[in-house]
C-alpha positions, -999 to 999 in steps of 0.1 A, spaced: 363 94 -539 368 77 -568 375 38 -565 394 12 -585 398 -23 -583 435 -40 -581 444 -76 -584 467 -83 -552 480 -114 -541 468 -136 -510 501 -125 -493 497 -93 -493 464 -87 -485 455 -69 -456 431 -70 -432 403 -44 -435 406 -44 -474 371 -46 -496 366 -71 -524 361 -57 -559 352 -86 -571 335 -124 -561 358 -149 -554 355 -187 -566 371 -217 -557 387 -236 -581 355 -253 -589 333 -223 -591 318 -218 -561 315 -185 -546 334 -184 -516 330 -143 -509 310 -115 -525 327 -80 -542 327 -57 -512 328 -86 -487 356 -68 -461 386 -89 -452 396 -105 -416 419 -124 -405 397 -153 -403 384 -147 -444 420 -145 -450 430 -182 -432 406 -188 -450 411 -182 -487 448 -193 -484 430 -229 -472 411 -231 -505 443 -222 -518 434 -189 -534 462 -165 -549 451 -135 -552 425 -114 -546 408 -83 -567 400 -58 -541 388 -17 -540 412 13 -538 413 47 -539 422 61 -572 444 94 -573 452 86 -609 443 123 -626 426 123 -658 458 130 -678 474 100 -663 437 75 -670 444 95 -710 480 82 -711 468 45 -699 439 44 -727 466 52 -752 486 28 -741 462 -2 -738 447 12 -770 483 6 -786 489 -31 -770 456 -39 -778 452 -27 -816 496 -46 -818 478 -76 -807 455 -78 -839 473 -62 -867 481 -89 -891 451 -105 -880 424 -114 -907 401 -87 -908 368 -108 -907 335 -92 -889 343 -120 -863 378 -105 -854 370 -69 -855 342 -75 -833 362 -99 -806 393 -68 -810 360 -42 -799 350 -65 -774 385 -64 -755 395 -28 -762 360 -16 -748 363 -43 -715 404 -31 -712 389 5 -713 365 3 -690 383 5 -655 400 36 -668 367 57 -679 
């Protein structure tokens, strides 16, 4: 089963969900762990440190047709976001440095 990880927020996360990634207060501090599994309790919680949103796992039914049309298209926002842009070593290496984290989730 292959997993991916969604930003949702506070409102509508549901008991039972798993964390795909830490969550931090607004000063840093851990509050919860990726894979910590929500409660009703965590939930009270977060919305009492004033959290948002969460990033938490699902199942991914996305085939790999659908992940190739989503690389093409983040490839295409991405590469729109830096055409004009000087072509120094700096920016091609910061317009890498996105594409390849923007990719990532959909390897």
């Amino acid at each position: 089963m292959k997993l991916r990880i969604k930003l949702v927020p506070l409102a509508l996360a549901k008991q039972g969900m798993k964390l795909g990634a830490p969550v931090h207060d607004t000063h840093g501090h851990a509050l919860l762990m990726a894979g910590a599994e929500l409660s009703t309790p965590v939930l009270a919680g977060l919305q009492r440190h004033n959290i948002s949103c969460v990033s938490v796992l699902e199942e991914d039914h996305r085939s790999e047709e659908e992940l190739a049309i989503e690389r093409g298209q983040t490839t295409e926002r991405i590469d729109a976001l830096f055409r004009g842009m000087d072509q120094t070593a700096s920016m091609e290496s910061l317009h890498r440095l996105i594409l390849e984290y923007r990719l990532e989730p959909l390897l």
